[in-house]
Structure formats: C-alpha cells, structure tokens
N, C-alpha and C positions, 0 to 999 in steps of 0.2 A: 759393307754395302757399296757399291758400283754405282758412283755419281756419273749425269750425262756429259763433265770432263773426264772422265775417263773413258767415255765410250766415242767422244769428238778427238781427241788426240792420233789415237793409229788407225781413225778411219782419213784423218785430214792430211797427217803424214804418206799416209798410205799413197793417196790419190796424189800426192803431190811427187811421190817418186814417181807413181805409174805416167803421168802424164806429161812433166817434164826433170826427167833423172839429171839432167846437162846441168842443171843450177846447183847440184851436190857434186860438182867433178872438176876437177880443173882440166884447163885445158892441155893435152898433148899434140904431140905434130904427127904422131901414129894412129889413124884413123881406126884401123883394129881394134886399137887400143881403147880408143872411146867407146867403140861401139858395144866392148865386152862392159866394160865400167858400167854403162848403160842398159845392158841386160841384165844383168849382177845386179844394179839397181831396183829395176821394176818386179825382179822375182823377189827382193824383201818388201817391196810395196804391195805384192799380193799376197804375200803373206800377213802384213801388216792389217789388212782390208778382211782376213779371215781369222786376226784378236779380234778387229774392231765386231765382227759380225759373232763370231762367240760371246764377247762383252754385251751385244745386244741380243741374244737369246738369253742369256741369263739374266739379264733386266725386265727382258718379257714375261720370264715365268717368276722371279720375283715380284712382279705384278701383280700377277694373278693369285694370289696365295692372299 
C-alpha cells in the first residue's frame, strides 16, 4: 500500500530540481558546463514529477475500490 510519503517525496524532489537544479551542482568556471548539469538535472525532476503523478493515480484508484 502507497502511503501519502511516498507520493510527497518525488513530487517534492521532483520540483525542487525543476525549479532550482544549481543547489545539487557545484560550482564550475565552465558555464556550458553548468548549464548541461542543469538541464541533465531538471529532465530527472520531470521525470521525477511523472512517479510522483503515477504514485498518485494509483492512490486514486485504490480509493475507490
């Protein structure tokens, strides 16, 4: 059974690479460089954000039963 900490984790992670990825990175003097880090980042945050939204359709129809 899929308690609502499991369905808060990779929705909370999720959002917090999409919105700010820079707090997971160190810093480089290659700006390139950051800015792939940072993309590389926010594509596991959206992925991240489509567990959390699978973990919550499957709580929805566990619901209802």
């Amino acid at each position: 059974m899929i308690g609502y900490i499991d369905l808060a984790i990779p929705l909370g992670i999720g959002l917090l690479l999409i919105f700010s990825p820079q707090s997971f990175t160190k810093k480089t003097t290659d700006p390139t460089e950051n800015e792939l880090r940072s993309k590389k980042l926010r594509m596991i945050g959206y992925l991240l954000l489509g567990v959390g939204a699978i973990y919550a359709l499957i709580k929805l129809l566990q619901v209802g039963r």
